[in-house]
C-alpha positions, -999 to 999 in steps of 0.1 A, spaced: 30 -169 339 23 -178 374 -14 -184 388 -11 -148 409 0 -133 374 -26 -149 357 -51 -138 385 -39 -100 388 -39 -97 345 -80 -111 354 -85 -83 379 -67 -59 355 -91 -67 324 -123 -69 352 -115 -36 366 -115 -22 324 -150 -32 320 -162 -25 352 -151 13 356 -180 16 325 -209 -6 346 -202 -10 382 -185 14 405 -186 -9 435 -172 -38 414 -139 -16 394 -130 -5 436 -131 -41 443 -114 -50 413 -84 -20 421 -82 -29 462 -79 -67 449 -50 -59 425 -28 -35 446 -31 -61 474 -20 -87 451 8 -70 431 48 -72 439 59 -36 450 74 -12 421 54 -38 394 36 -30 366 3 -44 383 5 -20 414 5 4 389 -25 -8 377 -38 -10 406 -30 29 416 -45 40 380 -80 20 386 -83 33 421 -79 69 408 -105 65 380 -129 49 409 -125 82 434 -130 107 405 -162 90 395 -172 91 429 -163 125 432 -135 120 456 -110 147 437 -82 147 463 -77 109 460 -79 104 422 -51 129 424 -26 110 446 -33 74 430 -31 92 397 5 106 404 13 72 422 4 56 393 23 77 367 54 74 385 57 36 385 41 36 348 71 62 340 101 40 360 87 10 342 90 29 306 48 15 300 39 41 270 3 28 270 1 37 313 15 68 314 -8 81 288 -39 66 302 -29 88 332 -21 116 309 -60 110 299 -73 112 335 -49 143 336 -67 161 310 -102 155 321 -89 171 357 -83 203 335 -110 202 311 -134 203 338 -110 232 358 -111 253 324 -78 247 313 -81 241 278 -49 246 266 -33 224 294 -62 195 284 -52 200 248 -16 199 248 -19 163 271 -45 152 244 -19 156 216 7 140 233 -16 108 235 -31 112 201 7 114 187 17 75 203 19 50 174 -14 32 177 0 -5 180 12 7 215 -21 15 230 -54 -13 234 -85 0 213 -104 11 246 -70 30 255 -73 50 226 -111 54 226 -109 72 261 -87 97 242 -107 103 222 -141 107 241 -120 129 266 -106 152 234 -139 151 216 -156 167 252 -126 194 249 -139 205 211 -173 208 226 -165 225 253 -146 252 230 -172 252 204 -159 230 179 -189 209 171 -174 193 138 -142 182 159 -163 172 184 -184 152 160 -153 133 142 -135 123 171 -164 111 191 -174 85 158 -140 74 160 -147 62 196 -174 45 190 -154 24 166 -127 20 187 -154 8 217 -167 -17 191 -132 -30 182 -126 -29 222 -147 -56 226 -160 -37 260 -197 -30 263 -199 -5 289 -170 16 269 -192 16 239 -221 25 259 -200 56 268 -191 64 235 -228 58 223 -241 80 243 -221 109 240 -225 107 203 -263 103 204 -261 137 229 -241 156 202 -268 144 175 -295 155 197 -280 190 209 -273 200 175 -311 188 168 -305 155 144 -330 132 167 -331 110 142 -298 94 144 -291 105 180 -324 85 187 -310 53 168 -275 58 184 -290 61 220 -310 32 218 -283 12 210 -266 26 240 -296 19 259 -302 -15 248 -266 -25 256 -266 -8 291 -293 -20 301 -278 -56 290 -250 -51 313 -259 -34 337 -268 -46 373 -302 -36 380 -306 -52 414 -277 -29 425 -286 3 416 -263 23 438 -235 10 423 -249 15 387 -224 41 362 -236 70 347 -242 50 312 -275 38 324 -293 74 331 -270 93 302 -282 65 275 -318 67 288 -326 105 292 -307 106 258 -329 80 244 -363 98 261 -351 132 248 -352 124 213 -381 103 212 -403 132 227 -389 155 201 -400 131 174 -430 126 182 -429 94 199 -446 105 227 -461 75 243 -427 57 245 -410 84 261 -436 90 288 -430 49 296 -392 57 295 -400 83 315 -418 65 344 -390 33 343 -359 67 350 -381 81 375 -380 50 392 -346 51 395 -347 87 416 -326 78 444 -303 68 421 -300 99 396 -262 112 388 -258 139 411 -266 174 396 -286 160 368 -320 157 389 -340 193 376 -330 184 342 -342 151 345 -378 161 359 -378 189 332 -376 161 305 -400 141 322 -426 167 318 -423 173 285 -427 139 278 -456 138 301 -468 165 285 -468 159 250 -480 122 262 -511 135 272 -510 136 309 -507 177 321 -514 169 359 -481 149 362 -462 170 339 -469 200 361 -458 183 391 -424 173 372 -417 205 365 -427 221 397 -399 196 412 -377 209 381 -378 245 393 -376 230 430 -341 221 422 -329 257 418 -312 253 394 -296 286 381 -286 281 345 -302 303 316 -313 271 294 -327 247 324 -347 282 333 -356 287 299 -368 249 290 -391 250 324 -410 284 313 -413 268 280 -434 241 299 -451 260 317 -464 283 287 -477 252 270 -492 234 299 -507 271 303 -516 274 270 -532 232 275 -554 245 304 -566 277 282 -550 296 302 -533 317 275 -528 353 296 -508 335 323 -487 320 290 -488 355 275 -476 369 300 -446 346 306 -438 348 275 -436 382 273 -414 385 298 -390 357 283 -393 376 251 -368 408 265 -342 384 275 -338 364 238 -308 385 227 -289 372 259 -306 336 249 -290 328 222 -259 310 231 -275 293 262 -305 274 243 -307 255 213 -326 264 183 -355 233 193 -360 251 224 -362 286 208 -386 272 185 -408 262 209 -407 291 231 -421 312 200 -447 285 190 -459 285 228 -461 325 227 -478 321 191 -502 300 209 -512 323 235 -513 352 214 -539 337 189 -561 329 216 -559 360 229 -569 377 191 -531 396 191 -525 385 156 -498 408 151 -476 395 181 -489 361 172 -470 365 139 -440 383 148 -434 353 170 -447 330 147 -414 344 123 -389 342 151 -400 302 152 -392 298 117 -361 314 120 -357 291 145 -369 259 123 -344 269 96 -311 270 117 -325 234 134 -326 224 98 -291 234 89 -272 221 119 -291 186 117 -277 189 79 -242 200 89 -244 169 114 -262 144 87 -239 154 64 -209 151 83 -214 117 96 -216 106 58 -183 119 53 -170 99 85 -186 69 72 -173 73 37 -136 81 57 -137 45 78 -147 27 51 -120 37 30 -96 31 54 -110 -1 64 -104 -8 24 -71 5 24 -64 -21 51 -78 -46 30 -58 -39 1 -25 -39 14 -28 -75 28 -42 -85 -4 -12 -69 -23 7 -87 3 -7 -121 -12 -5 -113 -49 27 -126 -59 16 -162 -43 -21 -158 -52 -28 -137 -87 -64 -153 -87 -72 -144 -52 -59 -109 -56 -83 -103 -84 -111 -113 -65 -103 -91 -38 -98 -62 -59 -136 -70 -74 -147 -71 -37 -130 -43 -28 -150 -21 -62 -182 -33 -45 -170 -23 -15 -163 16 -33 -199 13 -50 -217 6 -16 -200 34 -2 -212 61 -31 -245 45 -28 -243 53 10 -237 91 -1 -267 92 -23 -291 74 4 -282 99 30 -276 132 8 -314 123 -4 -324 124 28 -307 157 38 -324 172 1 -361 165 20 -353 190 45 -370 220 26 -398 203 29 -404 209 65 -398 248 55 -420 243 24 -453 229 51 -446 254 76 -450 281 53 -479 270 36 -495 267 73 -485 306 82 -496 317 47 -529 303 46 -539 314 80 -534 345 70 -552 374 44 -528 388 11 -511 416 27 -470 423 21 -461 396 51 -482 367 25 -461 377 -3 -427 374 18 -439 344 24 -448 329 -3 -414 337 -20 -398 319 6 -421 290 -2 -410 294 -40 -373 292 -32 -374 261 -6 -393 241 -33 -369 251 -62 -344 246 -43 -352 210 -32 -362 203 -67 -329 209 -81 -306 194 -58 -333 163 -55 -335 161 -95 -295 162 -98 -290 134 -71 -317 114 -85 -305 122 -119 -269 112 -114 -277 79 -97 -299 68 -123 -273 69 -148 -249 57 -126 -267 29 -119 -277 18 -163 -310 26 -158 -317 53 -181 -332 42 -216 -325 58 -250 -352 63 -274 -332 76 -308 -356 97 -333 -353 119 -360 -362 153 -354 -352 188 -367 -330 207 -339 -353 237 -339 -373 222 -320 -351 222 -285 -340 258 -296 -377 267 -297 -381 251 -260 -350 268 -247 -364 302 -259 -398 295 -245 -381 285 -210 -350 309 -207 -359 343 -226 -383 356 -195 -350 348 -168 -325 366 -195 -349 397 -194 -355 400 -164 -314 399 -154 -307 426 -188 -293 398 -206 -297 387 -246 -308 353 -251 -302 347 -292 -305 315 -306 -293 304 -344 -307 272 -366 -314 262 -398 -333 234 -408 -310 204 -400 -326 176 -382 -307 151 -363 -307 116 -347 -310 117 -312 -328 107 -277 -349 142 -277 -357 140 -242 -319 136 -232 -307 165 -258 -329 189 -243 -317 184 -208 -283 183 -217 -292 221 -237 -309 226 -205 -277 224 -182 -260 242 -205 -280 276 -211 -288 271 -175 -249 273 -164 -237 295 -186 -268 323 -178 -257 310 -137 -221 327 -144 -230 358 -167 -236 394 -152 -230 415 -186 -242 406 -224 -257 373 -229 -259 338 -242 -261 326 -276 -277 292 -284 -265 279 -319 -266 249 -345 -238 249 -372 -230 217 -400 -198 208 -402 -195 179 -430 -223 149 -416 -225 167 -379 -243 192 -363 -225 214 -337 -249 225 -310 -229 254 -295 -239 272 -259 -215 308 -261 -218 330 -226 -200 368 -222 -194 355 -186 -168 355 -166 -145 326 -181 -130 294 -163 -94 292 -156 -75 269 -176 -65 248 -144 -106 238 -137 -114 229 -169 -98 194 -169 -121 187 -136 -158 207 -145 -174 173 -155 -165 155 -125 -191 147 -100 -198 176 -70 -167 199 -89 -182 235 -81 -156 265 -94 -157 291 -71 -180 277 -44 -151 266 -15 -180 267 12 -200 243 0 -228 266 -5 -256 241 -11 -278 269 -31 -257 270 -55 -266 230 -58 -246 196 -57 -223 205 -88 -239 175 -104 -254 192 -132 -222 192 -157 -216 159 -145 -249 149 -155 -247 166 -186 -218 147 -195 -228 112 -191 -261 120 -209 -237 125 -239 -217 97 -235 -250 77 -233 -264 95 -266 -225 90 -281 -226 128 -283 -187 142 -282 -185 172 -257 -162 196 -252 -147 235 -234 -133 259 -245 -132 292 -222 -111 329 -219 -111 344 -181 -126 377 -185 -140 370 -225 -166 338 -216 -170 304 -224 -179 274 -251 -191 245 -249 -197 226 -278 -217 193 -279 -215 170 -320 -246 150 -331 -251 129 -361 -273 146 -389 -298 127 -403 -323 132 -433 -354 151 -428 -388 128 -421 
């Protein structure tokens, strides 16, 4: 390779990481190339594609175009797979923006169907970003969600910091529009961080989008967690910046800067933010909704509350029409502002009413920041697998020359699995909290308020958030603990009446109230066993098999059979197919619950129950009749009596 070739694969590989920092530098970069390249050669190509990606970002349509098409033509006559598609991606983006969603889509697949060696890893992450904005564009957030981790991996392997900027932020926006600022705050302050590493401050004019996207990202979800002096400084170093703001972007830029200003304390300046806001005329439902939302609290901040009433009120007739514009945050704090006003103003009734719509609110924040939480885990748990999969096949490569080495691989690669499930239960733990949130805002309505029907409503809803984050919170802990040895036995005699006695005493008020007999049978046999342990294990039991009766009952019983005691749980419910029962001890295994339905718990609870009696050397097994109920029988060592 000659020193030109050498000099244009430079400018080919400068132009890459510029289109991501420096506008000014990637059009230098592109002129540079095409004046260097031979006509017809791979490198004027190169040159064509860059230029193209330079007009659209400066929003120079008709250009991108024709350097686009000049560039897929010589990428085509040269047979370059990984070119034409990178035009195919710019392509795409030209009709996602127009609408065409089917057209964007069907040049997506194309690219996504190339064998992966053919294509660089920052190739293949711009596929990616560009296919995840389609999904969101359509609606389909989890898509959206998968695809747009993927990029971010492929920016890191791309060893090119303003691609993974890119990729970090739009991630970190997807976190924070679905209302999971947590980890849309830690993804865009990495983006931040790193843009603000590479890019060229003392040339703002020329600066990307990464810069701006990375910091309003990062300022958003600081100011919805609370951080609220750090965003107001964020907020002061992007209004700095003005001049400079990605066009169209300015009244949603001032809007975020007042409520950071806001909520940081200073109303004066986050008044004049969002009078520039509304200044900007900009049309859309949610940029109109977010600045009323500011102005009812800065309202309701100056005691004002009639002026916020009144806004409010007017807002209020329009929420049906709402609903798909705004998220649920926002919605949530339009009804807290309204609540607000309406207090002050001694309207208690309209106070509540809105008070309920903010809960409403609250809980669908809570279950899309799950959905998210939980769907990053999964992503997580998918790249780590494959990244072991990987692994393994070069060790098995190795094996026949290196039997010692392959074993130590395989025991790295079983850590590797065990970090991974620990993962799971580390972020599934967190996701469990949630109900708290529902549990304190509750309590705060309730007590605010005198026992009438509305305090009853909601003080069953406080019942069922905190049972329900007591289960699933007891089974994770539960199952870890085991998993991880820690669980002790304590073996003591005792006569088995004594867990049927408990079970009555717990279950026999939930069987009458749902029609159903509860009848328990024992005789005087005592046994050798961790107490503690056996009762839980009963527990699970009566508990699952009154969970899947509707007619008759359960029966609770203790038979001898030579020098054991079989503790049997009977139901009259409706039976397990044969083809489940080989799986009902395994770990998250829920029959008949397809969607997940987290109410209905982990499906830990046989899984628990199970390794409790392997711990306590306590045979199990099922026996069960679709239609007729089920068995399940659990054998324990007699013992004499004390």
């Amino acid at each position: 390779m000659n020193d030109r070739e050498d000099r244009l694969e430079a400018l080919h590989e400068a132009a890459w990481q510029a289109r991501f920092v420096d506008r000014e530098e990637l059009r230098s970069a592109a002129d540079e190339i095409i004046r260097l390249a031979s006509p017809g050669s791979l490198h004027e190509a190169h040159g064509h594609f860059h230029l193209a990606v330079w007009a659209w970002q400066n929003d120079e349509s008709e250009l991108a175009v024709a350097e686009r098409i000049k560039a897929a033509k010589l990428y085509e006559q040269l047979d370059d797979v990984a070119g034409t598609a990178n035009c195919r991606d710019l392509e795409a983006l030209v009709e996602r923006v127009a609408g065409n969603y089917a057209r964007a889509s069907a040049l997506y697949k194309l690219n996504q169907d190339i064998a992966e060696p053919c294509r660089t890893p920052a190739e293949r992450c711009m596929t990616c970003n560009g296919e995840g904005a389609l999904y969101l564009a359509q609606g389909k957030h989890d898509e959206c969600q998968r695809l747009w981790s993927i990029a971010v991996s492929l920016a890191q392997k791309a060893a090119n910091p303003g691609l993974e900027v890119s990729a970090l932020s739009n991630l970190g926006a997807f976190h924070i529009a679905v209302c999971n600022f947590e980890d849309g705050c830690v993804l865009s302050r990495r983006a931040f961080e790193l843009a603000d590493r590479v890019s060229n401050h003392d040339r703002p004019s020329s600066m990307t989008t990464g810069w701006f996207n990375s910091g309003m990202n990062l300022l958003v979800a600081l100011d919805c967690l609370g951080h609220h002096v750090e965003a107001g400084a964020l907020a002061d170093r992007i209004a700095s910046h003005e001049a400079h703001f990605p066009r169209g972007h300015a009244a949603n830029y001032f809007a975020s800067f007042a409520s950071a200003k806001l909520h940081a304390g200073d109303i004066d300046l986050a008044e004049r933010f969002l009078h520039r806001s509304v200044a900007m005329e900009d049309t859309g439902a949610a940029r109109d909704l977010e600045q009323a939302i500011l102005q009812a609290e800065i309202w309701n901040l100056r005691g004002e509350h009639q002026l916020a009433r009144d806004l409010c009120a007017t807002w209020d007739l329009r929420q049906t029409q709402l609903q798909g514009d705004a998220s649920a945050y926002d919605l949530m704090r339009f009804h807290r502002a309204a609540t607000r006003a309406n207090e002050a103003l001694r309207d208690f009734e309209t106070a509540f009413r809105h008070e309920k719509f903010a809960f409403e609110h609250y809980e669908a924040l809570v279950a899309t920041s799950a959905r998210a939480r939980r769907l990053t885990l999964e992503l997580q748990t998918e790249l780590q697998r494959t990244e072991w999969q990987r692994d393994q096949a070069r060790r098995l490569r190795i094996a026949a020359e290196h039997e010692q080495a392959r074993l130590g691989d395989l025991n790295r690669a079983l850590e590797a699995a065990n970090a991974a499930k620990s993962s799971f239960l580390a972020a599934a733990s967190h996701d469990l909290r949630q109900p708290v949130m529902a549990v304190s805002l509750l309590a705060e309505a309730l007590t605010a308020r005198s026992s009438d029907p509305v305090q009853i409503e909601l003080a069953t809803r406080i019942q069922h958030s905190s049972a329900a984050l007591q289960r699933l919170l007891s089974e994770l802990l539960d199952i870890s603990e085991l998993d991880a040895g820690a669980a002790a036995v304590s073996l003591q005699r005792f006569p088995i009446s004594d867990c049927l006695i408990a079970i009555d005493s717990e279950f026999r008020e939930i069987a009458s109230k749902r029609s159903l007999d509860l009848r328990l049978a024992a005789g005087a046999q005592w046994v050798l066993s961790d107490r503690h342990y056996l009762l839980r294990i009963l527990r699970n039991l009566v508990a699952n098999a009154f969970s899947y009766t509707d007619r008759g009952g359960v029966l609770v019983a203790a038979r001898r059979r030579n020098d054991s005691l079989l503790l049997e749980v009977w139901d009259t419910g409706v039976g397990i197919p044969a083809e489940h029962l080989p799986h009902l001890f395994e770990e998250f295994y829920q029959v008949g619950n397809r969607a997940r339905d987290r109410r209905k718990g982990l499906g830990l609870g046989l899984a628990i129950t199970k390794r409790l009696a392997a711990l306590l050397n306590h045979p199990i097994e099922v026996k069960s009749r679709v239609g007729k109920g089920t068995l399940v029988r659990v054998t324990l060592p007699l013992c004499e009596t004390d």
